[in-house]
C-alpha positions as CSV (number, residue, x, y, z in Angstrom):
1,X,-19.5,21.8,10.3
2,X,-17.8,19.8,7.5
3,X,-15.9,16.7,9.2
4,X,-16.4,16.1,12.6
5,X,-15.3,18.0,15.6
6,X,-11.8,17.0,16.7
7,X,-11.8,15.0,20.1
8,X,-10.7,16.1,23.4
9,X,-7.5,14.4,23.0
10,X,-6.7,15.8,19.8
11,X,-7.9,19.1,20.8
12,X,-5.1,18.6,23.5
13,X,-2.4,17.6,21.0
14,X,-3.0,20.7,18.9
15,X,-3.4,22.8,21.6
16,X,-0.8,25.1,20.2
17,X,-2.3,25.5,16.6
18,X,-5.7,26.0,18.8
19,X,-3.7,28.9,20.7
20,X,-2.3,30.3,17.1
21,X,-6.1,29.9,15.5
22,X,-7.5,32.3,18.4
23,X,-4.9,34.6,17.9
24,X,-5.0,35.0,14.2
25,X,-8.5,36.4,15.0
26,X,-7.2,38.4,17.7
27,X,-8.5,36.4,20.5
28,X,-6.9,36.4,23.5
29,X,-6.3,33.7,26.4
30,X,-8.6,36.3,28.7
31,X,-11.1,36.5,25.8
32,X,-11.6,33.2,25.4
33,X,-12.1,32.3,28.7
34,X,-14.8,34.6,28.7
35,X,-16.2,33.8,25.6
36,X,-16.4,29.8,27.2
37,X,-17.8,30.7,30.2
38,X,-20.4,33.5,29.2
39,X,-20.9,32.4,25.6
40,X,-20.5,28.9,25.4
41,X,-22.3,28.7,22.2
42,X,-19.7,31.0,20.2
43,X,-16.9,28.3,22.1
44,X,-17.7,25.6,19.9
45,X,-18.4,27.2,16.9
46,X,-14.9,28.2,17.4
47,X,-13.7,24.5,17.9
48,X,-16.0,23.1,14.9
49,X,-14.1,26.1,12.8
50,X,-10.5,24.6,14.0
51,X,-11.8,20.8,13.6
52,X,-12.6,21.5,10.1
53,X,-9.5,23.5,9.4
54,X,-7.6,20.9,10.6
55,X,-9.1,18.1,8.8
56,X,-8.8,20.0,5.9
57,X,-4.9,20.2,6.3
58,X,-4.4,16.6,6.8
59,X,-7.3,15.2,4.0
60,X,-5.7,17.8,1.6
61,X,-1.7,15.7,2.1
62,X,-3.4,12.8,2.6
63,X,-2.1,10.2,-0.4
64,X,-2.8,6.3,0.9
65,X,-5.2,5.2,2.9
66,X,-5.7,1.5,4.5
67,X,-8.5,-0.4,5.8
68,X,-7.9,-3.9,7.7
69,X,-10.9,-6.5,8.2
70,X,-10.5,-9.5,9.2
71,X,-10.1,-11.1,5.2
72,X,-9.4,-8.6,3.3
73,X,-7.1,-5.4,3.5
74,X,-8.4,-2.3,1.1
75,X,-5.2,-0.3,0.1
76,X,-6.3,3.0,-1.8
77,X,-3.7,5.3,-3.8
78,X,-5.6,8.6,-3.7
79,X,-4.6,10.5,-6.5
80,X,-5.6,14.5,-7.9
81,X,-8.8,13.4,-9.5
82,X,-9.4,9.9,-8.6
83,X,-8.7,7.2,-5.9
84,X,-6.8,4.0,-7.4
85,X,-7.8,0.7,-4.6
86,X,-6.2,-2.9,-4.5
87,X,-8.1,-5.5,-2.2
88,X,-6.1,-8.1,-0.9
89,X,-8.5,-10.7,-0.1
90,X,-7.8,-14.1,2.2
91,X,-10.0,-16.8,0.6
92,X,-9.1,-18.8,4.0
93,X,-11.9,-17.9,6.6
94,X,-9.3,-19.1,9.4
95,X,-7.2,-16.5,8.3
96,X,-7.8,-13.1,10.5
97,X,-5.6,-10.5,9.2
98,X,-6.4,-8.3,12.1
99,X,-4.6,-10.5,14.4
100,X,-1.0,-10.6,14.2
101,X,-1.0,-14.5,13.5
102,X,-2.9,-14.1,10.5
103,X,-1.3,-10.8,9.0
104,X,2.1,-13.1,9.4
105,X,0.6,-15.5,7.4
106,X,-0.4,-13.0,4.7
107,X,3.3,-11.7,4.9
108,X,4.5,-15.7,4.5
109,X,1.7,-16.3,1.9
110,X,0.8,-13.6,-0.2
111,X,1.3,-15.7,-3.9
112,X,-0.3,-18.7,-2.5
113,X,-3.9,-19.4,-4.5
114,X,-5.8,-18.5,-1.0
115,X,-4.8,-14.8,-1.6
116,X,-6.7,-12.7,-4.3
117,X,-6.0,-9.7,-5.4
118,X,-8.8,-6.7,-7.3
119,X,-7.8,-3.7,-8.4
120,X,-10.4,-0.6,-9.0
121,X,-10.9,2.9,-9.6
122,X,-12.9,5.1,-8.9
123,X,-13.0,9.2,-9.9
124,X,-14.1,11.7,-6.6
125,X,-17.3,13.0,-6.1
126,X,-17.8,17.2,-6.2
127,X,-15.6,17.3,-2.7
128,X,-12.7,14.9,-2.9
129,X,-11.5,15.3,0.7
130,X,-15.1,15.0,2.2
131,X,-14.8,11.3,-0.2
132,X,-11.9,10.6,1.7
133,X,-13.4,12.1,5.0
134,X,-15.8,8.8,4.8
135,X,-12.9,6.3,3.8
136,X,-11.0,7.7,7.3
137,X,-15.3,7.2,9.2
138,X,-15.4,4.0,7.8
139,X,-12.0,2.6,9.7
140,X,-9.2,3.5,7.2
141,X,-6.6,5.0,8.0
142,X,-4.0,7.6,6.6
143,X,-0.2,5.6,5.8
144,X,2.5,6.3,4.0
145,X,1.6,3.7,1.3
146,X,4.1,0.9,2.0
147,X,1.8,-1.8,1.4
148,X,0.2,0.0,-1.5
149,X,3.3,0.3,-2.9
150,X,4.5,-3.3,-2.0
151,X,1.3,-5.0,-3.4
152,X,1.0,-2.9,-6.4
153,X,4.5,-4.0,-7.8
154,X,3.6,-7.2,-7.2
155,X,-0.4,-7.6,-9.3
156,X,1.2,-4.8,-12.2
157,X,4.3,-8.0,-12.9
């Protein structure tokens, strides 16, 4: 197994791309019944196949990522053969940006001198969406790049 095996929950959610897996391998509802009850070990080689697939889908569209701690937020641009990343960084230890009082104040206050901003880059390893994989481990997750966006404009002017 690549990723990690999808959750029960999310298992649940796709239950009808699970359904549409099984059957592009001509697997029945009947079959598989059987094959969970009397060969459980087949079962979830079966799920760890359709985890992966699925990861695979979504890594492959992912393009921004974003990771929120308590200082800083990490905002990465992932791009065909590299991932661009701009930190915003709260120099204010008071400051929690994972509460909504303190990603206010970053809203209210992001040109003040108690706001930094990096910017790096950084080119994929051999597997770009197993790279990513570990970005989406580690607590990020996938957006649709607002911020990215938003705070890019702003250190590029």
């Amino acid at each position: 197994m690549k990723y990690t095996r999808l959750t029960k929950e999310q298992l649940e959610e796709l239950h009808r791309e699970f359904i549409n897996f099984l059957a592009a391998q001509t697997i029945t509802v009947q079959e598989w019944d059987a094959i969970k009850k009397d060969k459980p070990e087949v079962a979830e080689q079966e799920l760890d196949v359709f985890s992966d697939l699925i990861w695979e889908g979504v890594l492959s569209k992912a393009e921004f990522l974003e990771n929120i701690s308590n200082h800083q937020l990490f905002l990465f641009k992932l791009e065909e053969t590299s991932m661009r990343l701009i930190v915003v960084k709260v120099t204010d230890t008071s400051i929690d940006l994972t509460t909504s009082e303190g990603y206010k104040w970053l809203q209210q206050n992001f040109t003040s001198d108690e706001v930094e901003f990096l910017q790096a880059s950084k080119e994929y390893s051999e597997d770009k969406h197993k790279d990513i994989f570990e970005l989406v481990q580690q607590g990020s997750v996938i957006t649709k790049g607002d911020l990215y966006q938003f705070f890019e404009r702003l250190v590029n002017n």
